[in-house]
N, C-alpha and C positions, 0 to 999 in steps of 0.2 A: 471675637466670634463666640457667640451663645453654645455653651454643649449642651447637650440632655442628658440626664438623669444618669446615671449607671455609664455611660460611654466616653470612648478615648473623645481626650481634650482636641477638636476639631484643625484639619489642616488637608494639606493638598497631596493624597495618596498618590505614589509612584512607586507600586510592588512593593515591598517589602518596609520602603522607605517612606518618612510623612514629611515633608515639607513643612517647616514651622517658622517665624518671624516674632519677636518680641510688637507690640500695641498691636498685631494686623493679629497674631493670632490666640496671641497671648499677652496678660497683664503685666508691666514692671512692676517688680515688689519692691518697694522700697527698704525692709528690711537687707535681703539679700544684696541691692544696689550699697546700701553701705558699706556689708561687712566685705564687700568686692573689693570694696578702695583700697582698703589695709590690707586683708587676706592676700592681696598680689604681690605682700611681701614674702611670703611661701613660693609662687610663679617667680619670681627675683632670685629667689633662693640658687637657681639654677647657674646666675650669674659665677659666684664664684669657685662652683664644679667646671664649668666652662672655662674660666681663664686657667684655673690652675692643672687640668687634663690636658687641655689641647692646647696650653700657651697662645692664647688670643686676646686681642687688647678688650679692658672692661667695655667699649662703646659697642664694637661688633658682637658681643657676648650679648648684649641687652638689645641689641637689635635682632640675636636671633630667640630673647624670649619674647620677642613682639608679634615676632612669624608665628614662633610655637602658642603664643595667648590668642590669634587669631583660627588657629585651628581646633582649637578647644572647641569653639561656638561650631561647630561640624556636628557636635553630638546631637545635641539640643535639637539644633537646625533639620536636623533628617530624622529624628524620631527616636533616639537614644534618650532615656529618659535620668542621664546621672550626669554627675561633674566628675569629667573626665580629669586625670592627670596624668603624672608621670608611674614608671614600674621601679615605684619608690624602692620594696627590698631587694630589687636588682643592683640597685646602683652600686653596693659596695664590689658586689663580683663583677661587675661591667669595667670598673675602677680598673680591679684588680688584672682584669684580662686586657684592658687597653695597656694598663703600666709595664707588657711586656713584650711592649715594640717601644722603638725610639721617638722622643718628642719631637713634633714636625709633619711633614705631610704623612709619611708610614702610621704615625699612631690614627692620624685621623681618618684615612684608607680602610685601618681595621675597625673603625666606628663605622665606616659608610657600609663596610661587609656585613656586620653584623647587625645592622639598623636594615638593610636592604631583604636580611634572608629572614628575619623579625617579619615585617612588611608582608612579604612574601607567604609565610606562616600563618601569620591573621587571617588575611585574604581567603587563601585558602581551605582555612578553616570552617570560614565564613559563607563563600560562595555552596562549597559543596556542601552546607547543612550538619558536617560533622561536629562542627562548636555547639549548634544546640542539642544534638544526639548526647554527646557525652556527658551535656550536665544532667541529662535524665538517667544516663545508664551508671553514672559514677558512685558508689555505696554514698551515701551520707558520711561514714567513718569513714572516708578517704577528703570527700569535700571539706567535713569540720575540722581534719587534720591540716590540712591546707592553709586554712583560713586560722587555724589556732599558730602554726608554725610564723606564719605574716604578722599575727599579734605580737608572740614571742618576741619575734628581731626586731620589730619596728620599738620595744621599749628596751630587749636589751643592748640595742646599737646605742640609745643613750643614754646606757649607766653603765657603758663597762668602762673601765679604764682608759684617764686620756679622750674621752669621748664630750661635748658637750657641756654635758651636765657638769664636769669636773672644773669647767673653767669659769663657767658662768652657772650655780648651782642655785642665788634665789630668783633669779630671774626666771628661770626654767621652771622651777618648783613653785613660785609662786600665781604664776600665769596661767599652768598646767592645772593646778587645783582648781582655781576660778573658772578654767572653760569646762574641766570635769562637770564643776558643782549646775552652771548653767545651761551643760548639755543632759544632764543623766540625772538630777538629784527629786528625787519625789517630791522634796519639801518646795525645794523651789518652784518643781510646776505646779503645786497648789498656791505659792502666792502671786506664781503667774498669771493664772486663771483668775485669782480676782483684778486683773488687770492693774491698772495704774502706772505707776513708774516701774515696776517688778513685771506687768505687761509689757511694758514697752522694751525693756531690759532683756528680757527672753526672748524676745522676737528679734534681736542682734546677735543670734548665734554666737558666736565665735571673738568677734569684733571685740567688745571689752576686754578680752583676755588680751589680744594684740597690743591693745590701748592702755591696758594697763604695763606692758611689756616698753613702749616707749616712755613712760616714765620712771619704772620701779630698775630699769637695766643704768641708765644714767645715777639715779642716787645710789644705787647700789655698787657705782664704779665699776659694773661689767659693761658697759655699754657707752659710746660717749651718745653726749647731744647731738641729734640731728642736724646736719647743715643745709639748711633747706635751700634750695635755689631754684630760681624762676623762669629761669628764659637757659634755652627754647621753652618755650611750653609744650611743645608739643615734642617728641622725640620720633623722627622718621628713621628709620632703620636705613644701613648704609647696604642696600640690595647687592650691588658690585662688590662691595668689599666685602661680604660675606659670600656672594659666589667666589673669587679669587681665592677665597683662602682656606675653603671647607667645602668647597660643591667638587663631586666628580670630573663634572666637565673643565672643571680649570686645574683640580691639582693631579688629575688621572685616575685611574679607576685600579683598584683592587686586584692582586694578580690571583690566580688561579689557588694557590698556596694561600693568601689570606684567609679569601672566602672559605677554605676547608677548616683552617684553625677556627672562625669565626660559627661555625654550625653548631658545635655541644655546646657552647654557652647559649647562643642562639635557641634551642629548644631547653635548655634550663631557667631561661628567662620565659617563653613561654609558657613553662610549670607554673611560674612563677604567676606570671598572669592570671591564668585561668584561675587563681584564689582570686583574682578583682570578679572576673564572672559570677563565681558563687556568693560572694558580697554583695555584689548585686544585686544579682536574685533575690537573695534574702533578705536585705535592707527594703527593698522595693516592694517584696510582697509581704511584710510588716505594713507596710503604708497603705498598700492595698487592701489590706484587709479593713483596716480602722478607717479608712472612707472611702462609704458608698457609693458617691456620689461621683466619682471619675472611674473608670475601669484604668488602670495602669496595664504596658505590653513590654515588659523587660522581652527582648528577643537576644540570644545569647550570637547567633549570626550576623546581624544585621552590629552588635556593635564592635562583631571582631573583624567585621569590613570595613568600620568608619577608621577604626583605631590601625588597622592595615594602611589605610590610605592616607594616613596623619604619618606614621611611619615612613610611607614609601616618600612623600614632598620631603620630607625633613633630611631623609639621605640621599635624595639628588640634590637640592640647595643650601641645604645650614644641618648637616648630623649632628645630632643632641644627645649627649652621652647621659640622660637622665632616662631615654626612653621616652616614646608617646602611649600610657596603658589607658585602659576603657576605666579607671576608677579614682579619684580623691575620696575615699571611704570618710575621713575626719569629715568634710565639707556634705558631701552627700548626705551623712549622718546627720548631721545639722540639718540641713534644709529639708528631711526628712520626716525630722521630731515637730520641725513648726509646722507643717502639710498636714502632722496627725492632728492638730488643732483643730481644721476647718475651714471651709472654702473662705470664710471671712478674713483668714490669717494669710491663706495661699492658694489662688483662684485653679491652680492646678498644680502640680507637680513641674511641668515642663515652663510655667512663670518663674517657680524656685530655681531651677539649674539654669534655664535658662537666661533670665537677669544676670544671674551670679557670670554665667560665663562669659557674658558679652561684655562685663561693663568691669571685669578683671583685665578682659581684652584692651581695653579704655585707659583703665589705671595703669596698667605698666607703660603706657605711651607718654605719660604727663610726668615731668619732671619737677614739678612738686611734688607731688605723691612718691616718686621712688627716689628721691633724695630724703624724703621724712621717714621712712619705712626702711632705707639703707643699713642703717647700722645696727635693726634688731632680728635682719631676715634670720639668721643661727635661731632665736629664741625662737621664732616663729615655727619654722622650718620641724624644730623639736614638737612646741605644743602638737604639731600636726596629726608626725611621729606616733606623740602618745596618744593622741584622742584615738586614729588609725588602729593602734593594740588593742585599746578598751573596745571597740568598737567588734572587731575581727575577734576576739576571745567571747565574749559575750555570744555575738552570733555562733560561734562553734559549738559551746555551749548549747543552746535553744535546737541548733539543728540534727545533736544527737539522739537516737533512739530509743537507745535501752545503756544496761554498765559496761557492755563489751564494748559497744560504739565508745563509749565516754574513755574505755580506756586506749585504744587503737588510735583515735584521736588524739590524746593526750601524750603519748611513746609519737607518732610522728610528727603531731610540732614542737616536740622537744628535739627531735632529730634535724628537722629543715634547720631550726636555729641556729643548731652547731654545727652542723654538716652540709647545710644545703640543700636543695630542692630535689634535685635530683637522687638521694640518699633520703630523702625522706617520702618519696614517693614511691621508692624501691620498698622501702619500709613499710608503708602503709597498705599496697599490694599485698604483701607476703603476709601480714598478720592475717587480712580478710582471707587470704588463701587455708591458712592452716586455722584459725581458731573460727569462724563462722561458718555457721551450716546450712544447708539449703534452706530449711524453713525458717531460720532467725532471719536471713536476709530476705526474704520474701516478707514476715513481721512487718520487719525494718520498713519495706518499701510501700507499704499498705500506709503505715505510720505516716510515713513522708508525706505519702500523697493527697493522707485529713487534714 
């Protein structure tokens, strides 16, 4: 469908929500369809947090990233204009608070509580228009603290000790560099721009770095050879065997005591979230600005309803202790940079995310592809990681105002890192309270809003 000039990329309005369709409403990129194939070795990644959490065999684990790659296209599909993922810096305290109930149905009882009052949370957020109020009324130095804190842990989870990196160190380090250099490096989008094979190279996001990741992990002895296999070809998901062994209705529901334990992480994961919102945001209206030619509609409600309801399916049928969040910042970022290009590169924003997310949905169904992508998802999983840091610090950065912001920011994603969200959001409160004045914050929000 042809848009006009200046206006959202065309589709079937239902309130709040757009109705959208890859060829009916929008173009497949063929960039993005690529770097899908690989990149679902990140979506995989989840497999074995799944087996080793909740002790489920690797087929059921992969059949319920099949569920959760089909829900992804939910964003896209109804007018969310990002690549949705998982509440990546949750996942170590999500770990952490499952690991202290017993392995077996109870642990996974306290995932269905805490993915259900999650759910519940979003929605809520969502419906009643508080999720978009807050990111307008939030200081700036509370949002870039947020988002700098999310940078923080996502690179120091893979350099601290025992972590990653420590095992597999050129695999990581070398992949890492190369998707750095092809997402962010000035030089290179000047010899991107003169097209050629350095065009066509940049316009694979991501993709190379993974590609380089299943060759450089096997010479390098961190990885073995892929053992590719063929049939089935297709992978259907065993529906019954994952209701029996993680849905409510078959191992029981949560007792009353759970669900209570399950609430303070439950709104720390939240916190936690709401940095994917303001990534968002501001990824989005980066893009927005550099082309004219589409109006881009980040709505902070609309996508705390989708990612509510990506939640709530997932803890009545297959709970995912990764979480459903509204953001993949590394991916985002990427299909973001090549949008700033030009409608020639990316016919719209929601042809980028949404190629990528349909045809990720695709990949992890085909058992060649995730038998080939098997044995480097760790590297991947990492590069993600860090591109997510570079990405979330940079933005913090840019979304500052003045030196008190840069410094407020700076003390509370230092704080989330070490102590967590909820400690660093106490933090970041209290500094705005005691060191900013009425009229600096009022500056501030003049600033914000040029």
């Amino acid at each position: 469908m042809k848009r006009e000039y200046g206006m959202e990329q065309p589709g079937i309005r239902l309130g709040m929500f757009t109705y959208r369709l890859p060829i009916l409403h929008y173009r497949i990129e063929l960039s993005e369809l690529f770097q899908a194939l690989l990149m679902s070795a990140t979506c995989l990644g989840a497999v074995p947090v799944i087996t080793d959490v909740l002790g489920i065999p690797f087929e059921l684990a992969w059949g319920m990233v099949i569920i959760n790659g089909f829900l992804y296209t939910l964003h896209a599909t109804w007018g969310d204009p990002v690549v949705p993922g998982w509440i990546t810096p949750s996942i170590p305290l999500t770990i952490a608070f499952l690991s202290t109930f017993p392995m077996g149905p109870e642990r996974i009882q306290a995932l269905i509580a805490l993915q259900l009052i999650i759910a519940i949370i979003f929605i809520v957020m969502g419906f009643t228009g508080v999720a978009g109020k807050l990111l307008g009324i939030v200081p700036s130095s509370i949002k870039a603290g947020i988002l700098m804190g999310a940078g923080f842990a996502s690179v120091i989870g893979e350099f601290s000790p025992g972590k990653r990196f420590d095992s597999t160190p050129i695999t990581i380090a070398l992949c890492s560099i190369l998707a750095y250099y092809l997402l962010f490096s000035k030089r290179f989008k000047k010899l991107k721009n003169n097209k050629g094979i350095f065009g066509f190279i940049g316009g694979l996001g991501m993709l190379p770095a993974v590609l380089l990741a299943v060759i450089v992990g096997p010479l390098a002895g961190e990885y073995p050879i892929p053992p590719v296999k063929w049939f089935p070809l297709i992978k259907i998901p065993d529906f019954a065997g994952i209701i029996q062994t993680v849905s409510p209705f078959a191992i029981g529901w949560p007792t009353k005591e759970v669900f209570l334990a399950a609430l303070p992480m439950a709104i720390v994961v939240y916190i936690i979230a709401f940095g994917d919102f303001v990534t968002s945001g501001a990824l989005l209206a980066e893009a927005d600005e550099k082309r004219q030619d589409e109006k881009i509609v980040f709505d902070a409600n609309r996508s705390n309803i989708i990612s509510g309801i990506r939640n709530l399916i997932e803890s009545l049928i297959c709970a995912y202790p990764t979480l459903a969040g509204p953001l993949w910042a590394a991916v985002t970022a990427s299909v973001a940079e090549r949008y700033k290009d030009g409608p020639e590169k990316m016919e719209s924003i929601f042809s980028g995310v949404g190629t990528f997310r349909w045809f990720t949905f695709i990949a992890v169904m085909v058992t060649p592809i995730v038998t080939f992508v098997q044995p480097i998802l760790p590297a991947a999983l990492s590069m993600t990681l860090l591109v997510q840091g570079f990405v979330c610090v940079r933005l913090a950065i840019n979304m500052t105002n003045s030196e008190l912001d840069k410094g407020i920011a700076g003390v509370m994603g230092a704080v989330i890192a070490a102590k967590g969200a909820a400690w660093g959001l106490c933090i970041g409160v209290l500094l705005n309270l005691i060191l900013a004045d009425k009229e600096e914050r009022e500056l501030a929000k003049k600033l914000e809003n040029n």
